[in-house]
N, C-alpha and C positions, 0 to 999 in steps of 0.2 A: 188188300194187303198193304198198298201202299200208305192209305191211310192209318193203318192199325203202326206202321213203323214213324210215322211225321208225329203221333201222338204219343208213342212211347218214347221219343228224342224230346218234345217238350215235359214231359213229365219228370224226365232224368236231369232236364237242367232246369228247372224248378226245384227240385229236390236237392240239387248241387248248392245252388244258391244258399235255400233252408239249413244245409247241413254248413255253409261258411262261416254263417251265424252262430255259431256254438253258444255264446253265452244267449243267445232268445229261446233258447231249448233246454228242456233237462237233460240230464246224461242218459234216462232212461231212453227217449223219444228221437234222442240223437244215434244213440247206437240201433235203434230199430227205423228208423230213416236210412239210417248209414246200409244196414242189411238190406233191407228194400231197393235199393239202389246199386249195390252189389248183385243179386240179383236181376232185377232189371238191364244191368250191364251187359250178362251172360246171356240173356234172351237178344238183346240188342245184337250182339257179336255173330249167335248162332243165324238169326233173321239176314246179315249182310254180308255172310258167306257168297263167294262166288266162285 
């Protein structure tokens, strides 16, 4: 588990980075990163309940 969470925390700031980039992206692929990552957030949150 502990690994399924260190790889969902680099995967989200990779994706952060990607989406700061806005103009290297189309508007399509940026709002569907942006969802992806929204996403990913809520699983992140639920996983580090204590």
């Amino acid at each position: 588990m502990k690994r399924f969470r260190m790889i969902l925390d680099v995967v989200m700031t990779l994706l952060f980075i990607i989406l700061m980039g806005y103009y290297a992206t189309e508007n399509e692929v940026h709002e569907i990163l942006g969802t992806i990552t929204f996403i990913l957030f809520i699983i992140h949150h639920v996983l580090n309940i204590k």
